[in-house]
PyMOL commands that place a pseudoatom at each C-alpha (Angstrom):
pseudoatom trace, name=CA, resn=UNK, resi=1, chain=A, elem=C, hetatm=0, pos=[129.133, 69.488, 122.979]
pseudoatom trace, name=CA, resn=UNK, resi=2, chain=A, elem=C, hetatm=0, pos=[126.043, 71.010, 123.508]
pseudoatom trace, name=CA, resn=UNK, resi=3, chain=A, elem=C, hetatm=0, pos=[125.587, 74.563, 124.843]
pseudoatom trace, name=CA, resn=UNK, resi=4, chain=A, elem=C, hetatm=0, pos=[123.233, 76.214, 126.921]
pseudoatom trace, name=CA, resn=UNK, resi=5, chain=A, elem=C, hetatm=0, pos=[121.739, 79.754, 128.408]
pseudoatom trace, name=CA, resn=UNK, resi=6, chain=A, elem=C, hetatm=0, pos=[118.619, 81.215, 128.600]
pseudoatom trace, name=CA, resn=UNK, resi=7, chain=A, elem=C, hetatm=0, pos=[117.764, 82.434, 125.458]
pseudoatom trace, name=CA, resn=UNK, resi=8, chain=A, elem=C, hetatm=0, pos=[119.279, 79.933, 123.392]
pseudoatom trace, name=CA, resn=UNK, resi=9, chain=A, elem=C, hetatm=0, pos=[117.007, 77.631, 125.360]
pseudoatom trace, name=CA, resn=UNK, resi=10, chain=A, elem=C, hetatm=0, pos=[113.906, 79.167, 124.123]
pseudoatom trace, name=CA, resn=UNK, resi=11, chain=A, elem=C, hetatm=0, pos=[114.922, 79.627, 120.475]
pseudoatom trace, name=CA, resn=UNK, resi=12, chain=A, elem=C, hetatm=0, pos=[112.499, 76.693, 118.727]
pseudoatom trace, name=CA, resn=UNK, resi=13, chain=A, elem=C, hetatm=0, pos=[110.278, 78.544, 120.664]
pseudoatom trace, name=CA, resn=UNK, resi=14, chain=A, elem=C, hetatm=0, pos=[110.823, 81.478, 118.929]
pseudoatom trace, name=CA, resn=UNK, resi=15, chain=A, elem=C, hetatm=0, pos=[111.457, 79.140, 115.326]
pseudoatom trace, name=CA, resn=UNK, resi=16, chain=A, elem=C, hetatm=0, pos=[107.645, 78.205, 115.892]
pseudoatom trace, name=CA, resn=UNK, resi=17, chain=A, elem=C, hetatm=0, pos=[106.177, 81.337, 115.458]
pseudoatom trace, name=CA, resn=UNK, resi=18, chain=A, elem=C, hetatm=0, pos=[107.727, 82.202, 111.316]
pseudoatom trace, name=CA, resn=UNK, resi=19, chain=A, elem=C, hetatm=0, pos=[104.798, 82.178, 109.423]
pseudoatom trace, name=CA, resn=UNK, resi=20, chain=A, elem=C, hetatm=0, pos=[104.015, 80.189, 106.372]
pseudoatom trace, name=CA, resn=UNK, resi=21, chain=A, elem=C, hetatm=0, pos=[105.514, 81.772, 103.361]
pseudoatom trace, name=CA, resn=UNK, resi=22, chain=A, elem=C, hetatm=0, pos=[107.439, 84.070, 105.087]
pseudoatom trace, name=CA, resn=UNK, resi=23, chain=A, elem=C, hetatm=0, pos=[109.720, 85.941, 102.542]
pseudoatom trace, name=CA, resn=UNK, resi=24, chain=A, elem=C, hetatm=0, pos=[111.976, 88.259, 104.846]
pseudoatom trace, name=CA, resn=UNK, resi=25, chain=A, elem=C, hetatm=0, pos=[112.560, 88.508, 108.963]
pseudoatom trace, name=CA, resn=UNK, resi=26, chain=A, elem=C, hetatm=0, pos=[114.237, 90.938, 111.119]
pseudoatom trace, name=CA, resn=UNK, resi=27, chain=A, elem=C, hetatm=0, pos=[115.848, 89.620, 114.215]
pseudoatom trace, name=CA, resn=UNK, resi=28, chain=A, elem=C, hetatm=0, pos=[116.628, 92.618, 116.485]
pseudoatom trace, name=CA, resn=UNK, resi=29, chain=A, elem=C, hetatm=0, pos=[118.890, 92.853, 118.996]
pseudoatom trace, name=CA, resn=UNK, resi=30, chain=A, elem=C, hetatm=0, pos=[120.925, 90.016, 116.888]
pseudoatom trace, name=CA, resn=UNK, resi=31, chain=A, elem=C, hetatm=0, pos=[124.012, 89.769, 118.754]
pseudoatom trace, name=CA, resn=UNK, resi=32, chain=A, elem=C, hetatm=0, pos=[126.498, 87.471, 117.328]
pseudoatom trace, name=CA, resn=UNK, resi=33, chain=A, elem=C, hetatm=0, pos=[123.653, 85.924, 114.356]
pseudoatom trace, name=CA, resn=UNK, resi=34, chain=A, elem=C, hetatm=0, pos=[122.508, 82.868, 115.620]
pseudoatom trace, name=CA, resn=UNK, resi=35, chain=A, elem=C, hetatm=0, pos=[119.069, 82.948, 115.982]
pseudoatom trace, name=CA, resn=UNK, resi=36, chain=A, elem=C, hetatm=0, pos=[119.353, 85.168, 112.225]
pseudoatom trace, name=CA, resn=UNK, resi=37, chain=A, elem=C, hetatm=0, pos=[120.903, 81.684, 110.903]
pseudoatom trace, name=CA, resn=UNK, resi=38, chain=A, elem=C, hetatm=0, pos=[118.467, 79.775, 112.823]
pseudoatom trace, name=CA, resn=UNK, resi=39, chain=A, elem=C, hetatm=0, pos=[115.497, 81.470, 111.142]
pseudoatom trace, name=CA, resn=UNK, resi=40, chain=A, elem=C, hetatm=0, pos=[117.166, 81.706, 107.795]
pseudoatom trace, name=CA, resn=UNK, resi=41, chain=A, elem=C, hetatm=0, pos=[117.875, 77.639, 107.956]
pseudoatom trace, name=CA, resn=UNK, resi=42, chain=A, elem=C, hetatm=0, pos=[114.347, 76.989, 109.150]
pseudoatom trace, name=CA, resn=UNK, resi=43, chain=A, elem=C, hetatm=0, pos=[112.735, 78.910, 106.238]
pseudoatom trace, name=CA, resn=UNK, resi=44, chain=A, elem=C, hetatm=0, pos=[114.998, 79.770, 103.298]
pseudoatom trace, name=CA, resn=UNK, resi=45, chain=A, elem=C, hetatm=0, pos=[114.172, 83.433, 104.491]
pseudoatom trace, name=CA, resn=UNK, resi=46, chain=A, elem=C, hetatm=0, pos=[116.153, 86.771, 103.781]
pseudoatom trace, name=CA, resn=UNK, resi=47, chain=A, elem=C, hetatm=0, pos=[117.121, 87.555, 106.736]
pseudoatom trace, name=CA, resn=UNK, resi=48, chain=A, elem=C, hetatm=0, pos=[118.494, 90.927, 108.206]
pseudoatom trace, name=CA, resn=UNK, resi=49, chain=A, elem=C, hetatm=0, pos=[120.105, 91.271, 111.863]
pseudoatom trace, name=CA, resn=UNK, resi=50, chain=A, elem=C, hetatm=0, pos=[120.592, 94.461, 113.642]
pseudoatom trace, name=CA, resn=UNK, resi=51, chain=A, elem=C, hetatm=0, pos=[122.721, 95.033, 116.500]
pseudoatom trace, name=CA, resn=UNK, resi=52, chain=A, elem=C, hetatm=0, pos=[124.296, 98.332, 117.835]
pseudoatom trace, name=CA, resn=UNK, resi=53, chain=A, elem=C, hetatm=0, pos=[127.046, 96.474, 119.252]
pseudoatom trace, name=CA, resn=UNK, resi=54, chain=A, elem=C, hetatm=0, pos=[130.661, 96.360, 116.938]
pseudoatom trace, name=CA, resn=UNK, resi=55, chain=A, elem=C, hetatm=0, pos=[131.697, 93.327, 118.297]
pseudoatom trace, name=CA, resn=UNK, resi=56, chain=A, elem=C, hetatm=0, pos=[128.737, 91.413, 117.568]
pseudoatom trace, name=CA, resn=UNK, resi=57, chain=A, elem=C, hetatm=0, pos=[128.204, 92.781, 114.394]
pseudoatom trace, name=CA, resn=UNK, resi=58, chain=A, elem=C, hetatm=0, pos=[131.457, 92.043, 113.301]
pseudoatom trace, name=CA, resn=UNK, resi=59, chain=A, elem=C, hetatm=0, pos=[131.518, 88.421, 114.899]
pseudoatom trace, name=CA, resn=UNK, resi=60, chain=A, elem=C, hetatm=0, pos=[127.914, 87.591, 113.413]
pseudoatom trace, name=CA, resn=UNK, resi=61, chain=A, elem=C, hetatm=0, pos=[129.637, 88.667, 110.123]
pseudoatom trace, name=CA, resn=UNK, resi=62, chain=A, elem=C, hetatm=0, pos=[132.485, 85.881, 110.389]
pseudoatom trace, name=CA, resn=UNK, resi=63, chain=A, elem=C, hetatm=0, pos=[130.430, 83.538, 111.515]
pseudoatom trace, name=CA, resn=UNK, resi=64, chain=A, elem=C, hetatm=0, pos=[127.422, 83.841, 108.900]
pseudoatom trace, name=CA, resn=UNK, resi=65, chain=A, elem=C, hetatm=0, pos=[128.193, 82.150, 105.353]
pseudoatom trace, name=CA, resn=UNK, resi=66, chain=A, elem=C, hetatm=0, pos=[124.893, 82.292, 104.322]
pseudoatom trace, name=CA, resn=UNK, resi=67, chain=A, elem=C, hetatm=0, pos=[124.235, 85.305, 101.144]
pseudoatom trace, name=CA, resn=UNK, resi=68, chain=A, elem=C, hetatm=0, pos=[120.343, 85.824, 102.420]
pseudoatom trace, name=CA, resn=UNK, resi=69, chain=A, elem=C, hetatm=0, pos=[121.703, 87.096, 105.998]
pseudoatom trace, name=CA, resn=UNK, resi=70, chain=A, elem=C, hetatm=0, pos=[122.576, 90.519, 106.363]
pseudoatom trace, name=CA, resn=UNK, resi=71, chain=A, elem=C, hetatm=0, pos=[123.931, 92.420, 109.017]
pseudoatom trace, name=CA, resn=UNK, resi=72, chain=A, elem=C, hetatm=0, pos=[123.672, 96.249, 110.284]
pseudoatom trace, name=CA, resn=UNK, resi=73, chain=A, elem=C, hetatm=0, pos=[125.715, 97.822, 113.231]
pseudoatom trace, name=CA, resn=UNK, resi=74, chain=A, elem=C, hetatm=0, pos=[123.004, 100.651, 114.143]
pseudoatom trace, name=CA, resn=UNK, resi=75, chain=A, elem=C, hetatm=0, pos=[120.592, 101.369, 116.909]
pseudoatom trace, name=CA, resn=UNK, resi=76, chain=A, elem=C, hetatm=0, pos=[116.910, 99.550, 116.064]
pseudoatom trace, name=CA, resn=UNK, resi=77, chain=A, elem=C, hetatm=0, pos=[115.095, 102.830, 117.711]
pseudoatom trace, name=CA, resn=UNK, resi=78, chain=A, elem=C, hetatm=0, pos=[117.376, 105.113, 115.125]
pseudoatom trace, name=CA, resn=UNK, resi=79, chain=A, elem=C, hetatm=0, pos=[117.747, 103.048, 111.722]
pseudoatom trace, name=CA, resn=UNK, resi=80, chain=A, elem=C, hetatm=0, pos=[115.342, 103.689, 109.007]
pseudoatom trace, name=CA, resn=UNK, resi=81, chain=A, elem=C, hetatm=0, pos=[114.492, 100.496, 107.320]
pseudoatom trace, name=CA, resn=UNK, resi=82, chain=A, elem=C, hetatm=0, pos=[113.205, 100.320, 103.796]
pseudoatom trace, name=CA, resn=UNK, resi=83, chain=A, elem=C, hetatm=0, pos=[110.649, 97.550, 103.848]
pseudoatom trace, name=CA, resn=UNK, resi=84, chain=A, elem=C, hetatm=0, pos=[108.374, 95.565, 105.875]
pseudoatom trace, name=CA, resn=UNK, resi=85, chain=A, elem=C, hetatm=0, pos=[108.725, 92.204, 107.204]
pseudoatom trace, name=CA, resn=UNK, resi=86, chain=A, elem=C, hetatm=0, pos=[106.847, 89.188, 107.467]
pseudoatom trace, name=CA, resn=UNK, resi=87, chain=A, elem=C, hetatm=0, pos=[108.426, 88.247, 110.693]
pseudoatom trace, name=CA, resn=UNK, resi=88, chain=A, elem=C, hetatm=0, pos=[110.152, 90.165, 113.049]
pseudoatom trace, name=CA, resn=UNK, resi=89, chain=A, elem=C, hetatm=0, pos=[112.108, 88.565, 116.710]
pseudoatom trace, name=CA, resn=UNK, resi=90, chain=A, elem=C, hetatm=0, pos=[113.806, 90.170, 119.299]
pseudoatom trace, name=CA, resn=UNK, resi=91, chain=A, elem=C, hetatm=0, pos=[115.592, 88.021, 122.091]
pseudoatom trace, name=CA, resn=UNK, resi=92, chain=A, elem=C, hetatm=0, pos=[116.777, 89.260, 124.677]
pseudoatom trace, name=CA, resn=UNK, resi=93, chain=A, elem=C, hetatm=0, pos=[116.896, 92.917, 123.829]
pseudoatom trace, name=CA, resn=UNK, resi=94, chain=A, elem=C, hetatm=0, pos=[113.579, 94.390, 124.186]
pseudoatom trace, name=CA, resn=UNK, resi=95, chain=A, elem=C, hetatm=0, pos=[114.722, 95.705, 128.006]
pseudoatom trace, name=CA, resn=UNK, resi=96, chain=A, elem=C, hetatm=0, pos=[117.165, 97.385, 126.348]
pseudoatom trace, name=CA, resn=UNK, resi=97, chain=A, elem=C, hetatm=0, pos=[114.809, 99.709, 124.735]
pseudoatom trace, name=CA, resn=UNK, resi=98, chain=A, elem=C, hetatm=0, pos=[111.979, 102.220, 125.411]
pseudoatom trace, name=CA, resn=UNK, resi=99, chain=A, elem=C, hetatm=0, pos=[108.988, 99.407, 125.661]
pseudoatom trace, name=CA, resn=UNK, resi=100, chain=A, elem=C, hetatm=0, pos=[106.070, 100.914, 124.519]
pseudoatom trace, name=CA, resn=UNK, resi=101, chain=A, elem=C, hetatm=0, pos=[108.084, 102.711, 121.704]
pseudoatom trace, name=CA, resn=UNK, resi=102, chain=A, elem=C, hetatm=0, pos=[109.989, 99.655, 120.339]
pseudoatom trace, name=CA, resn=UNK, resi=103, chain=A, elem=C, hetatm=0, pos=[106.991, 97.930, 120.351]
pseudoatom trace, name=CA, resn=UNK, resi=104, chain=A, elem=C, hetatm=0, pos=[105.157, 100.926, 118.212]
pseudoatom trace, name=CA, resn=UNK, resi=105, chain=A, elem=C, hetatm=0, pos=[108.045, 100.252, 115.513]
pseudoatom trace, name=CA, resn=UNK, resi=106, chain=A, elem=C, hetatm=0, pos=[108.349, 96.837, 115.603]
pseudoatom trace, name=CA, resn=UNK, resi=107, chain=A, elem=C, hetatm=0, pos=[104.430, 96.762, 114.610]
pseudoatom trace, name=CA, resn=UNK, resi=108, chain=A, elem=C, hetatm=0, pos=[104.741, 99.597, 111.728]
pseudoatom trace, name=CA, resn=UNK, resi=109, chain=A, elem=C, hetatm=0, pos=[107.776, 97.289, 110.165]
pseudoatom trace, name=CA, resn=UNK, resi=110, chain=A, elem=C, hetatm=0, pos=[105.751, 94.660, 109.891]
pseudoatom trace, name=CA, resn=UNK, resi=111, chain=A, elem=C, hetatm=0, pos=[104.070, 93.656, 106.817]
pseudoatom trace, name=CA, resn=UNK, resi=112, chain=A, elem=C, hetatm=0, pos=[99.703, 92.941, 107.438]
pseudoatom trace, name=CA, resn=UNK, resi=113, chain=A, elem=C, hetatm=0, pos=[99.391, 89.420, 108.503]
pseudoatom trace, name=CA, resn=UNK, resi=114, chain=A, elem=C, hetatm=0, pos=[103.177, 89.204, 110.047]
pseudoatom trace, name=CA, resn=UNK, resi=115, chain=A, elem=C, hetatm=0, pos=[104.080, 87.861, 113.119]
pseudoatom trace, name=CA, resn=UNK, resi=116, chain=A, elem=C, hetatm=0, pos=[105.991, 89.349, 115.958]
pseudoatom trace, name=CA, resn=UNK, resi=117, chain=A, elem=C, hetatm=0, pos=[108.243, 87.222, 118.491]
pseudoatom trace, name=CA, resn=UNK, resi=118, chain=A, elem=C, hetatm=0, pos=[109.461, 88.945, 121.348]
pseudoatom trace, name=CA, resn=UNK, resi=119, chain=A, elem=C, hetatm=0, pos=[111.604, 86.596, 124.079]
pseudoatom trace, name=CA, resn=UNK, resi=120, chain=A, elem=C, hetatm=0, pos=[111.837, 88.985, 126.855]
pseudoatom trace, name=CA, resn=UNK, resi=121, chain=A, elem=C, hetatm=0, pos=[113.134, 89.519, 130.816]
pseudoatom trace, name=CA, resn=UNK, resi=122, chain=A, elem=C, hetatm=0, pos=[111.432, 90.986, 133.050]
pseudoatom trace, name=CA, resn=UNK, resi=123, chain=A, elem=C, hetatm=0, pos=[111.939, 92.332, 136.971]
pseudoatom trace, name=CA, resn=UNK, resi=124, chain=A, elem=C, hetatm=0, pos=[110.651, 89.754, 139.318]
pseudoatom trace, name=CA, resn=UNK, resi=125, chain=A, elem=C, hetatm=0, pos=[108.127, 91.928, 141.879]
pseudoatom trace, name=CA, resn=UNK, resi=126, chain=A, elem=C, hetatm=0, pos=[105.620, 89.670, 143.059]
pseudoatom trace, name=CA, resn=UNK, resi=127, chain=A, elem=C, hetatm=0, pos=[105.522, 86.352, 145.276]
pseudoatom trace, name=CA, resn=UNK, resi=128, chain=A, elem=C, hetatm=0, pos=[104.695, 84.327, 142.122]
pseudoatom trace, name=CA, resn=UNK, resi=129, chain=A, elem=C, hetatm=0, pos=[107.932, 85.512, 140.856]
pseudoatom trace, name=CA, resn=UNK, resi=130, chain=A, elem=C, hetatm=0, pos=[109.987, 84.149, 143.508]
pseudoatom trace, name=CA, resn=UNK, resi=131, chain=A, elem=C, hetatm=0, pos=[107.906, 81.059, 143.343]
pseudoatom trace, name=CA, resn=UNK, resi=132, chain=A, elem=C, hetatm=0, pos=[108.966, 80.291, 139.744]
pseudoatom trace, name=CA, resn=UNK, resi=133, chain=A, elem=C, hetatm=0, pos=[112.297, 81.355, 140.571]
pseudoatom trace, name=CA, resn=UNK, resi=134, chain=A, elem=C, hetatm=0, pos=[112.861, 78.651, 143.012]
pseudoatom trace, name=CA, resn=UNK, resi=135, chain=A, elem=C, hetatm=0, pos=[111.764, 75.965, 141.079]
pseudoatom trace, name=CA, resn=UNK, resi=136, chain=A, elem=C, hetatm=0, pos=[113.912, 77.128, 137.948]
pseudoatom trace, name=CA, resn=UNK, resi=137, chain=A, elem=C, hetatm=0, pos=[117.728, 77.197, 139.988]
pseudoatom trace, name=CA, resn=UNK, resi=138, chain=A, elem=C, hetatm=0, pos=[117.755, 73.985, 140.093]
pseudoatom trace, name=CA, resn=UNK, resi=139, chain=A, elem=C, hetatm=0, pos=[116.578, 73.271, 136.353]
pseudoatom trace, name=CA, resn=UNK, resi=140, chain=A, elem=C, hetatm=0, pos=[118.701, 76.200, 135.074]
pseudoatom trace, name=CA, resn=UNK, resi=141, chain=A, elem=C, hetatm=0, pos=[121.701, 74.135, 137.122]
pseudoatom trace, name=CA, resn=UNK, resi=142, chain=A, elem=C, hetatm=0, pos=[120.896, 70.490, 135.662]
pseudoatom trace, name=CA, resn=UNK, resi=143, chain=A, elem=C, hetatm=0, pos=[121.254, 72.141, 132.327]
pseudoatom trace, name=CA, resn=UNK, resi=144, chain=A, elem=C, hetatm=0, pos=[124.104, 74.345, 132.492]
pseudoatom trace, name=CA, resn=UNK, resi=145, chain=A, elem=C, hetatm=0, pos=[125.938, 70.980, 134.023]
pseudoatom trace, name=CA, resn=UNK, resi=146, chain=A, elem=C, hetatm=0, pos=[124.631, 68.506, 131.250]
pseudoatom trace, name=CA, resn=UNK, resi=147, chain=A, elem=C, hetatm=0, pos=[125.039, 71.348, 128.663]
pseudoatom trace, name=CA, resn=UNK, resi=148, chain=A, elem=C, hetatm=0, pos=[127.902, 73.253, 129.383]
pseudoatom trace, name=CA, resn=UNK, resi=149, chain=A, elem=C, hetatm=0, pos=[126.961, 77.203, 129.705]
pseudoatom trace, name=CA, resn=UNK, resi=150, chain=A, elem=C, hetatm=0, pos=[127.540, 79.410, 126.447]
pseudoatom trace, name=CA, resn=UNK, resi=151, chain=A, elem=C, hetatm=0, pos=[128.086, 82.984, 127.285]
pseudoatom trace, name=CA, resn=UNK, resi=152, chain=A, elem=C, hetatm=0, pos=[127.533, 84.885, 124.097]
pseudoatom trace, name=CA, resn=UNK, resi=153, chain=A, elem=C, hetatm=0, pos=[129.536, 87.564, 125.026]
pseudoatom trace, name=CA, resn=UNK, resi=154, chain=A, elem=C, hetatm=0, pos=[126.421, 89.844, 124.439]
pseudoatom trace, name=CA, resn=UNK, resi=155, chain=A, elem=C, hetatm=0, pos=[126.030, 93.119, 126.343]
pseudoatom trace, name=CA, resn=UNK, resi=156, chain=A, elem=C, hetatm=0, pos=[123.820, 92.733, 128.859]
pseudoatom trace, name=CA, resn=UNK, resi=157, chain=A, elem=C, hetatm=0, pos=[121.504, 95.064, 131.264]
pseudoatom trace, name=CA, resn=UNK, resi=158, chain=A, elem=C, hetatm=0, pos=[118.640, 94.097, 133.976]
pseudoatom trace, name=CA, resn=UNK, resi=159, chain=A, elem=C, hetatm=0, pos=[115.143, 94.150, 133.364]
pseudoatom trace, name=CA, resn=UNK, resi=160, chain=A, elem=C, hetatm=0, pos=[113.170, 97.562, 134.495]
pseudoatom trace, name=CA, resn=UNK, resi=161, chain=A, elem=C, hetatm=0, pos=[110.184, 96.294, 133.818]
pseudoatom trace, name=CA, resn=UNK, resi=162, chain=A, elem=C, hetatm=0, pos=[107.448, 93.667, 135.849]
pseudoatom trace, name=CA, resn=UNK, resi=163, chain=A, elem=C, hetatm=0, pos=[105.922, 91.133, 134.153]
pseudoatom trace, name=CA, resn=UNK, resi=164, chain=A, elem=C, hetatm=0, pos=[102.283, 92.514, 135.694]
pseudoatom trace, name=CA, resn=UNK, resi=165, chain=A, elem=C, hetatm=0, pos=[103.957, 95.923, 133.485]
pseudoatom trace, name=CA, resn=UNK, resi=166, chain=A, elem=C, hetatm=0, pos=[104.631, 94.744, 130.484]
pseudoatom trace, name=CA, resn=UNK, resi=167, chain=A, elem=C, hetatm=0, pos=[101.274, 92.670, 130.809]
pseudoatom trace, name=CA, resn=UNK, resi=168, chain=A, elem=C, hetatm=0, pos=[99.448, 96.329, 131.594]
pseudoatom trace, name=CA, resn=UNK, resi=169, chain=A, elem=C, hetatm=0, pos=[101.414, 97.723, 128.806]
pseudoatom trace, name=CA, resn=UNK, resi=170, chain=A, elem=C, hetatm=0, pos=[100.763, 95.219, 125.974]
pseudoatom trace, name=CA, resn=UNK, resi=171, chain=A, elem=C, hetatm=0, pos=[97.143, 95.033, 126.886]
pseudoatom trace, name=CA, resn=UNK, resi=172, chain=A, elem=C, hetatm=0, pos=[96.599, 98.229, 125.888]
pseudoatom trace, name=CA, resn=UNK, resi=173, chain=A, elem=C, hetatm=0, pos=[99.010, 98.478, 122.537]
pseudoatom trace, name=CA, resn=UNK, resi=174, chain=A, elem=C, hetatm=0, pos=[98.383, 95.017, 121.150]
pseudoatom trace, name=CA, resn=UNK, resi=175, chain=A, elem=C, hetatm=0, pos=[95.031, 94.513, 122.668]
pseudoatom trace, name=CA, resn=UNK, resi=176, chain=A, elem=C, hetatm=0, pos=[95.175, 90.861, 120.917]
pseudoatom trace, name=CA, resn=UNK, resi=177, chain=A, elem=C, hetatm=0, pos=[98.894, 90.243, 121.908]
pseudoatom trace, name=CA, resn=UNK, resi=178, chain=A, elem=C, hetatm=0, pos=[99.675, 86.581, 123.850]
pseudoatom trace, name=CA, resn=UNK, resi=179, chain=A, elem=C, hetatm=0, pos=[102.284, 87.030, 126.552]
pseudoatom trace, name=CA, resn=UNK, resi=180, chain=A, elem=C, hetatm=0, pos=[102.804, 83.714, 128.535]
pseudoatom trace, name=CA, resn=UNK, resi=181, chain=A, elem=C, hetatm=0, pos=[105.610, 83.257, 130.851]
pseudoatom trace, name=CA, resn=UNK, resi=182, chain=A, elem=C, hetatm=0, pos=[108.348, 81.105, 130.669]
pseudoatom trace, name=CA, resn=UNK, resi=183, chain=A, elem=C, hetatm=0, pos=[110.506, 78.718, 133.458]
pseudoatom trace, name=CA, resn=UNK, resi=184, chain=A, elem=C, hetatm=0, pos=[113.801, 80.746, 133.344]
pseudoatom trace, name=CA, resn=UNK, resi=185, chain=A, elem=C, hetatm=0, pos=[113.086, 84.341, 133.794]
pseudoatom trace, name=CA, resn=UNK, resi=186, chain=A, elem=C, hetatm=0, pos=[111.765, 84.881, 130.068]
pseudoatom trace, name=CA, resn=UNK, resi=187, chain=A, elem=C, hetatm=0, pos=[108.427, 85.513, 128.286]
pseudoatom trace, name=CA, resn=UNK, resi=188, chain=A, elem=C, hetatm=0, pos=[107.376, 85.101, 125.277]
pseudoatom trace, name=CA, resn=UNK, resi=189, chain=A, elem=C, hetatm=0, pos=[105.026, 87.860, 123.411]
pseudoatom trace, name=CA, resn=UNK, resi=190, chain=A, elem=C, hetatm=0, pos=[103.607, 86.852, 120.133]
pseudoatom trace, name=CA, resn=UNK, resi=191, chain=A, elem=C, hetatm=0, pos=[101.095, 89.123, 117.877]
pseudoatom trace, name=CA, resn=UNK, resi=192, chain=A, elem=C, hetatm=0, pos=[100.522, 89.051, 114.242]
pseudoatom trace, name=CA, resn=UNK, resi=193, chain=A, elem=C, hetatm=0, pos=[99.433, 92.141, 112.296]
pseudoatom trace, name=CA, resn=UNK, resi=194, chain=A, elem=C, hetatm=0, pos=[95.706, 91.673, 110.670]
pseudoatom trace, name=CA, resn=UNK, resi=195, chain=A, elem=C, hetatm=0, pos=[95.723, 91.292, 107.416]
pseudoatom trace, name=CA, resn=UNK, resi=196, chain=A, elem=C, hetatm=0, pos=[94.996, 94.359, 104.807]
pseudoatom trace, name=CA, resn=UNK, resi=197, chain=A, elem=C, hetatm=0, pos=[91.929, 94.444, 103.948]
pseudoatom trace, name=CA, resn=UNK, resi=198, chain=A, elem=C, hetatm=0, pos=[90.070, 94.794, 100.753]
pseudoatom trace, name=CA, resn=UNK, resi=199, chain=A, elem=C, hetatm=0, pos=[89.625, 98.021, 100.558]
pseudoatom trace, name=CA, resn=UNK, resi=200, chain=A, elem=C, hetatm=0, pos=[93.788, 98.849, 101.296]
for i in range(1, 200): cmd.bond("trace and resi %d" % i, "trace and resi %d" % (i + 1))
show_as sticks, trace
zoom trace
């Protein structure tokens, strides 16, 4: 049977944006390692998934067969990674951390000419808001009645944020950043890194 929620609904989204030749990923905020498989299926990609959570660390773990995923059980803001990536995703868990400071590390772990994915919430604070609201209940109900809803078991926290905020915020620290908004209460941010240039 199929299964649906938000973010799960958005993840070829998110699939779209690995880069050609793309040799590792990070998914942040990986919960229980499905969007980690997802990438690693779509393009034979080491993959590593972080998650502060035990539970999802430990369930990602059982469910993952596949020798290029790897897991960590740490905080994303306090882990010290040893590499760069080529592409780096986050569903779903950027509210959970300081914005403007998550986004300042996800950029420095990124290898020049990688490519950020961010599928984020945000507050709803303006009449447009609303608007889009209405007209996604009764989409978000056709699916979770055709699909069946799948409840990851994920922690899970409100957004602090505005879209107009993050928008004010990512204007200003990825000047070339794309941040379009999505039916059912998501965005999606994409950047990638220039590439290095001759001279290093």
């Amino acid at each position: 049977m199929l299964q649906y929620n938000h973010n799960e609904h958005y993840v070829e989204l998110l699939l779209r944006q690995i880069p050609p030749d793309c040799q590792n990923a990070l998914d942040i905020g990986c919960g229980d390692g499905e969007l980690a498989r997802r990438v690693a299926e779509r393009s034979a990609t080491v993959v590593s998934g972080i998650d502060p959570d035990q539970a999802m660390i430990q369930r990602a773990r059982e469910l993952t067969r596949n020798p290029l995923i790897q897991f960590a059980e740490a905080d994303f803001m306090q882990h010290q990674f040893d590499e760069q990536f080529d592409f780096i995703c986050a569903s779903a868990s950027l509210h959970h951390m300081p914005f403007e400071q998550a986004l300042e590390k996800m950029v420095s772990l990124l290898r020049p000419g990688g490519v950020l994915a961010v599928l984020g919430l945000y507050r709803e604070a303006s009449l447009a808001d609303t608007a889009i609201s209405l007209v996604a209940v009764p989409v978000n109900i056709f699916y979770a009645l055709s699909r069946g809803w799948d409840y990851s078991g994920a922690p899970t926290r409100p957004a602090e944020m505005s879209l107009r905020e993050i928008q004010a915020s990512v204007s200003v620290h990825l000047p070339a950043a794309r941040l379009r908004r999505l039916l059912l209460w998501r965005y999606l941010l994409t950047w990638q890194k220039p590439p290095a240039s001759d001279g290093g």
